[in-house]
N, C-alpha and C positions, 0 to 999 in steps of 0.2 A: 809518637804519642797522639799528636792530632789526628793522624790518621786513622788513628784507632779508636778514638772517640768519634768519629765520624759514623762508625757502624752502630752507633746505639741513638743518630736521631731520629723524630718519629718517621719520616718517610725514607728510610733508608733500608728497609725489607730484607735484612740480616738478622735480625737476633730470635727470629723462627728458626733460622739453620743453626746458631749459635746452641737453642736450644735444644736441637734435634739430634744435635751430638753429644751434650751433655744426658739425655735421656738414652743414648746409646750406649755411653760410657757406664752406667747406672747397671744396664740391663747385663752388659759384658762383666763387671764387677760379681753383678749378684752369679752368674755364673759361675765364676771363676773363685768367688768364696764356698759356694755350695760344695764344690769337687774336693775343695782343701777341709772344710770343716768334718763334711759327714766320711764315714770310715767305711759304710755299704751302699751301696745304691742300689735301689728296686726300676724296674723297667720304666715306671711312669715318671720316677723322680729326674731319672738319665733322660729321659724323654723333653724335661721342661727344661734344662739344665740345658741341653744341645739347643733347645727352641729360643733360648734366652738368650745363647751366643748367635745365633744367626740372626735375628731382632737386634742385638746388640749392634754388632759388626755393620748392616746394613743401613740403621741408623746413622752410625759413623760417617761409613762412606759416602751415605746421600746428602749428609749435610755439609763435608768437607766440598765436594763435586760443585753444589750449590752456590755454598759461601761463596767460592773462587770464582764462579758464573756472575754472581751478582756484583763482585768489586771489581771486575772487568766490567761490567754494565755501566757502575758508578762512576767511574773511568773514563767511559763515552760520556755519559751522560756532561759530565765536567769540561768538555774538551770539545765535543762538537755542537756548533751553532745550532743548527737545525733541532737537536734536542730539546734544546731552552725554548726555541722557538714554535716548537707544536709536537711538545714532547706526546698528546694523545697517538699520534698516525704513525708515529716513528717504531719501526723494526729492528730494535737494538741488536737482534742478534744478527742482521744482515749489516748492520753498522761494524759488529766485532770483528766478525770475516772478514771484512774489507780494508780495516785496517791492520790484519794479518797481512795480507799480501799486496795492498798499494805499491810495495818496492818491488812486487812481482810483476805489476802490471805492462801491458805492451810496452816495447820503446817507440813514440810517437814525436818524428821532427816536422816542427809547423815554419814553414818556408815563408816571408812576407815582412810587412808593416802596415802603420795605420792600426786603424779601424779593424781592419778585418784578422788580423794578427790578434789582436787584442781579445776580439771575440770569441776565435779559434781556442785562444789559451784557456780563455775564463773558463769555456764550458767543460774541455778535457779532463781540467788539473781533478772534478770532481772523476773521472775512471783512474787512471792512474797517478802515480808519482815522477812517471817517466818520460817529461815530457821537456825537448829540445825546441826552445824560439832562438830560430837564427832569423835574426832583423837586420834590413837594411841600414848603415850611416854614413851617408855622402856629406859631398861640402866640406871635411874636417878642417880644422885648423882656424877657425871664426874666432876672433878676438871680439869680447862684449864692451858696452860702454862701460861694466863697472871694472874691467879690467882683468878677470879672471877668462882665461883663455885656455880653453874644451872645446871639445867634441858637441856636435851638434846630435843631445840624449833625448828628446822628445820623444820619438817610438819607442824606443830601449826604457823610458821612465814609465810611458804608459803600458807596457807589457810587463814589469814588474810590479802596477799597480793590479791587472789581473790575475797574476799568479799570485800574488800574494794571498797569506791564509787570511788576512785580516785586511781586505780590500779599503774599507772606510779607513780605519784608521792609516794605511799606507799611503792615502791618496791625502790624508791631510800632512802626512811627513813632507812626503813629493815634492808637492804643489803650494807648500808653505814660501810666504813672503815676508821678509822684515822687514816691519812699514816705519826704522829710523835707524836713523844712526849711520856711519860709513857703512852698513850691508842693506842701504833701505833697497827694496825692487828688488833683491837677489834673492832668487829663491833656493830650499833648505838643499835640496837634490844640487843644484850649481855646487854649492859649496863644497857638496858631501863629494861630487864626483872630482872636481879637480883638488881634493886632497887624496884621495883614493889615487889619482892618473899618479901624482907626485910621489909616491910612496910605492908604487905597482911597475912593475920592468915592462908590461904594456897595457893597451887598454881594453883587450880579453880580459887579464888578472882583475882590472879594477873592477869588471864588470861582476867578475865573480866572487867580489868580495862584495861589492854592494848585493847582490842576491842574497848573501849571507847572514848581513846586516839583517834585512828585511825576513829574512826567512823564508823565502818565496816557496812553490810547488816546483822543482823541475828547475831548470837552469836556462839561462838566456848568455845567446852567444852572437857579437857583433859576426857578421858576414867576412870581413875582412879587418885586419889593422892598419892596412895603405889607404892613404887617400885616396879618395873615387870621389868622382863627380857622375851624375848623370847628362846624360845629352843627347837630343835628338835631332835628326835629321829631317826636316818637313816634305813633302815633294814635290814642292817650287826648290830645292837645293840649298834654304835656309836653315843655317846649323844654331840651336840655343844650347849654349852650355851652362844653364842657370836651372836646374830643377826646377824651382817652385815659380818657374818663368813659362814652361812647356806650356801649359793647359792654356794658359790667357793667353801667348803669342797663335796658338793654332786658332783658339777661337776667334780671337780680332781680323787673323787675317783671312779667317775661311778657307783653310787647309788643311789636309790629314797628316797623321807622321806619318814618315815610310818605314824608320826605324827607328832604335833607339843605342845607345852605346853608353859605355864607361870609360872616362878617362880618368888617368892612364888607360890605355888593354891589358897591362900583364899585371893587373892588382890579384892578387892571390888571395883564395881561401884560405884562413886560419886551419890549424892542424885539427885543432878539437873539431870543428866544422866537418869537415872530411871524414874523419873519425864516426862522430852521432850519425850522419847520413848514413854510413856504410856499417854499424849495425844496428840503423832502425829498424822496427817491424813494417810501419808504416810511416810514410810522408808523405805531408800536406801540405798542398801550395794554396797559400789562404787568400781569400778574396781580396780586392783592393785597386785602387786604381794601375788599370794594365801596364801602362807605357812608363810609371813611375815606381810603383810598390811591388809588382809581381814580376816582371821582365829583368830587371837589372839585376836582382839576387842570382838569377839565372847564369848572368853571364860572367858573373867572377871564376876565373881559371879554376879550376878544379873541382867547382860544386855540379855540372851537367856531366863530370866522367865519373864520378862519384854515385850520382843516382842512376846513371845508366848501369851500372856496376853490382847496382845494390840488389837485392830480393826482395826489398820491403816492396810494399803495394801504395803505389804512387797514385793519390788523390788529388783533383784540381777542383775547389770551393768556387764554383761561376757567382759572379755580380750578379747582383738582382735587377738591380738600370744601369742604364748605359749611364756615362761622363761626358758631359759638353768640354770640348776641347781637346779628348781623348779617343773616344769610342764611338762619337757619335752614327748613328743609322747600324752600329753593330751588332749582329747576330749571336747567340750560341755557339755557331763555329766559326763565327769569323773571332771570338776569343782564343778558340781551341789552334786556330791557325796560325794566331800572332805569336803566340808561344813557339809555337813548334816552329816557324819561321827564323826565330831568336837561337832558339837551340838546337833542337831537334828529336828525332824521335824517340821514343820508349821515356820521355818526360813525365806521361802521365799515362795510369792505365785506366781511372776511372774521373769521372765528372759528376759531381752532384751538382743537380740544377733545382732552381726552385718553380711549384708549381705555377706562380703567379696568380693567384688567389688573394690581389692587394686590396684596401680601399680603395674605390675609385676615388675620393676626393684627395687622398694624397697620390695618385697619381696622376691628375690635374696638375698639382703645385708642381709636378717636375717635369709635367710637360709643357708647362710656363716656363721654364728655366734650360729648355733644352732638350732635358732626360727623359729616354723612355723604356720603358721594360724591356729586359733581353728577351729576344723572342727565340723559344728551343726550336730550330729547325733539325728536328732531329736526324733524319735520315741523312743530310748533310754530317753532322757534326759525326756520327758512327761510320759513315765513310773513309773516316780520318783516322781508324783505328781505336776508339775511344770508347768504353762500355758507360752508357747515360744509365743515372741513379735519379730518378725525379723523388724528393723529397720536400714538403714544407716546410720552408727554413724560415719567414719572413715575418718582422714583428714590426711594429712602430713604435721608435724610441724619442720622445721629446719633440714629436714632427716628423721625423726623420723614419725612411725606411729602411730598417738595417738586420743582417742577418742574427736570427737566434740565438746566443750561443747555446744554453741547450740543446736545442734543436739538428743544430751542425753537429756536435759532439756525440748525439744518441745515431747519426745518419753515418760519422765515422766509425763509431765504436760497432754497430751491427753489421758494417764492411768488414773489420777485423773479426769478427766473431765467425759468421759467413765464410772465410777463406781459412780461418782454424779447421771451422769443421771441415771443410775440403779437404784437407789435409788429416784430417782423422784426430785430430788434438782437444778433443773434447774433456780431457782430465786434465789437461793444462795448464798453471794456474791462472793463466793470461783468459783463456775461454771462460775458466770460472769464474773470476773474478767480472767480467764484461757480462756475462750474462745472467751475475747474482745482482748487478748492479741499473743494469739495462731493466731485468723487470722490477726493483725498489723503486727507480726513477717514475717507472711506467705508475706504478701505484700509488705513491705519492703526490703526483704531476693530479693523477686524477682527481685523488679525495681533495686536494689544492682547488683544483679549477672546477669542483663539482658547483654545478649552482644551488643556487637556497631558491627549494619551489615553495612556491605557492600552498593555502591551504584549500585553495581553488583551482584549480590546472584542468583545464579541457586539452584531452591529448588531438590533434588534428588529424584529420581521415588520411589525409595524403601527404605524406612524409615531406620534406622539403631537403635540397642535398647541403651539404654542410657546408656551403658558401653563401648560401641563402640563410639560412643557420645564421649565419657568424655576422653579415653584412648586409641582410636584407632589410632594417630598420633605414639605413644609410642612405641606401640605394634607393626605397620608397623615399626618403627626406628627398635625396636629389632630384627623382619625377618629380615628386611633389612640387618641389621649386619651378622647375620646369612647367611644370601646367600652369602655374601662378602666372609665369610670365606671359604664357600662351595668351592667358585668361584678359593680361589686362593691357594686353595689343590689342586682342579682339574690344574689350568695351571701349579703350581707345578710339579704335576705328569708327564703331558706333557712334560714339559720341563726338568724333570729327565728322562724321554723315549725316548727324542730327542738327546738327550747326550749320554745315553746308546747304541741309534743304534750307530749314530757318532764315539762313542768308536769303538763299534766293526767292522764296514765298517772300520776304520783307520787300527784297530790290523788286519784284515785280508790281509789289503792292502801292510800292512807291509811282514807279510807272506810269499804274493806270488811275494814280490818284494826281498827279501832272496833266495825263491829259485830262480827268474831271476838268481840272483849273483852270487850263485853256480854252 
């Protein structure tokens, strides 16, 4: 009943078709009385008579076709953010298609943790529903001061606060803290998950019940259920078997890894793991520190004969800077080489790298600290078998330089769409949905990011290219500084020269005022 009072309030642009069938209904009646009433009919009568049921009829039909068009509308409207949010730009009927076939869309497994996992996820979940996060979780078995003894869920929490449909609000579930009582410091997610691990036959099920809770996009799936540790070997021969120990020993002692390892060696890939690999469309080894986030999911037993195995189209998301303590002075393909060193070949068939089109001044701050942009040596890095996709991935969040999700997502998703049509699959529902969605995104992104001109705008003679565009205020600030400082050495100088004659004019005057006195 509420529902149907819904359609009569004033912005709800139904009760035109409501009416447009009741005026059909009207027009099919008088028809249908005239045939029964009158006993002859003359040609013009039969003529209006026939006229009145196809007006009727048509009526009918356009207003039923409509109604059910616009409570599908209503529908969206009620359910997706982005409506409420600038319902003017929005495409409700690219909206309705797409959530026809979301469960149609690619199946896409994003390999990783961290950051770059995270971002991978967020941007995807908006192409399909089909999307597999196998995260890394070493260390297990950490007993806490408050006594609840889990799994070390930190990546796994923040990749379901990604996927989730309702990001704000999941990240304050998460990440909730009760500040008394015997639970003070424990946050909501501890709790949740080791009553979840207690009630679950392992800690894939629990993981998959917490997904459920949350209602996430897509499903996340731990790497393994054996313990693993991570560990590297440096190349003075010193072994650390502490993860979050590698980066600050290598740095301190100024040496590189030679490798990296897992112990155990025969920790095993979960079943479902093996499974989503082997029929993905596509899989994506997502950005993230090499020797920690992106290598070691690698080396779990059966996830490298799995992707070697697969037909999906194997993507490898490059870091935008290097890592002090990891990567340092590393290339483009000295990444593409650490991999394939780890595992081996047919890992990846494609690379997306980023243009490097950063702020200079945030890349100052990281190269105070160490970091510095990966440099695409490419002709290198395609010697290795590897087809480069240069795309603009790279945003600044909070300080910080970190890959788009957007950005990455619209760069994977035109990779699958690309190898569809290769393949001739352009009725697909996988191609349709990627490329009804690839250009909304496109249109949207724009009237979003249009700028508000001026009612004064002088267009400039000689175009500038869109780095200069985006960064050229910045970049004049930094001369600018630069000359400042130029500026006030040089009157420095001057004004240490002015002094110095002064001195010496004074000492001489002195002098020859000494010998007046003598």
């Amino acid at each position: 009943m509420k529902g149907f009072i819904e359609w009569f309030r004033p912005n709800a642009r139904i009760k035109r078709w409501i009416f447009l069938i009741l005026v059909g209904i009207v027009f099919a009646c008088y028809g249908i009385s005239s045939i029964i009433v009158k006993e002859e009919l003359e040609i013009s009568q039969l003529f209006l008579i026939i006229l009145s049921f196809i007006i009727g009829f048509t009526c009918i039909v356009i207003g039923i076709v409509f109604m059910q068009k616009r409570t599908m509308e209503m529908i969206i409207e009620s359910t997706d953010s982005r409506v409420k949010n600038n319902r003017k730009h929005v495409n409700i009927n690219s909206l309705i298609f797409n959530k026809k076939i979301y469960s149609e869309g690619p199946k896409i497994v994003v390999i990783g943790s961290g950051n770059g996992m995270e971002t991978v996820a967020k941007g995807l979940k908006k192409y399909t529903d089909n999307i597999t996060a196998i995260v890394t979780v070493s260390a297990y078995g950490q007993i806490r001061d408050n006594s609840i003894n889990s799994m070390p869920t930190e990546d796994i929490k923040n990749t379901i606060i990604a996927l989730a449909k309702n990001e704000e609000l999941a990240n304050k579930l998460v990440n909730y803290k009760f500040k008394s009582g015997d639970l003070k410091d424990i946050t909501f997610s501890d709790l949740l998950f080791a009553t979840l691990q207690d009630i679950s036959k392992d800690f894939t099920e629990a993981i998959s019940n917490f997904d459920e809770i949350f209602d996430i996009i897509g499903k996340i799936l731990p790497i393994t259920n054996d313990e693993m540790r991570i560990c590297a070997e440096l190349e003075n021969g010193m072994i650390i078997e502490e993860k979050d120990k590698i980066s600050k020993i290598t740095y301190d002692k100024i040496t590189k890894i030679n490798r990296v390892f897992i112990s155990p060696p025969n920790c095993r890939a979960t079943p479902d793991v093996i499974q989503a690999i082997k029929e993905a469309d596509c899989i994506v080894i997502a950005p993230g520190s090499l020797y920690t986030n992106v290598i070691p999911n690698l080396l779990v037993n059966g996830v490298y004969k799995a992707m070697k195995e697969s037909k999906a189209i194997k993507v490898y998301i490059s870091n935008i800077m290097t890592e002090p303590g990891q990567t340092e002075g590393y290339k483009l393909s000295d990444h593409i080489k650490a991999i394939m060193e780890h595992t081996g070949k047919n890992v990846m068939d494609y690379c997306i790298y980023d243009t490097g089109e950063i702020i200079p001044e945030y890349i100052k701050r990281y190269n105070l600290k160490g970091a510095e942009l990966v440099e695409a040596d490419i002709q290198k890095a395609k010697s290795m078998g590897v087809r480069l996709i240069q795309r603009d991935l790279a945003c600044v969040e909070n300080g910080y330089i970190r890959h788009n999700p957007d950005l990455v997502a619209r760069a994977i998703s035109e990779l699958i769409c690309d190898d569809l049509k290769f393949r001739d699959k352009q009725s697909d529902p996988q191609y349709l949905l990627l490329q009804s969605k690839l250009a909304y995104e496109k249109h949207y992104n724009k009237i979003k990011n249009k700028p508000k001109r001026k009612k004064k705008e002088t267009v400039p003679k000689h175009r500038k290219s869109k780095f200069l565009d985006r960064y050229g205020n910045r970049i004049d600030a930094i001369k600018n500084t630069e000359d400042v400082k130029i500026r006030n050495r040089e009157m420095l100088k001057n004004m240490n020269k002015d002094k110095e004659e002064e001195f010496i004019e004074n000492f001489i005057e002195k002098i020859e005022q000494n010998k007046k006195n003598k």
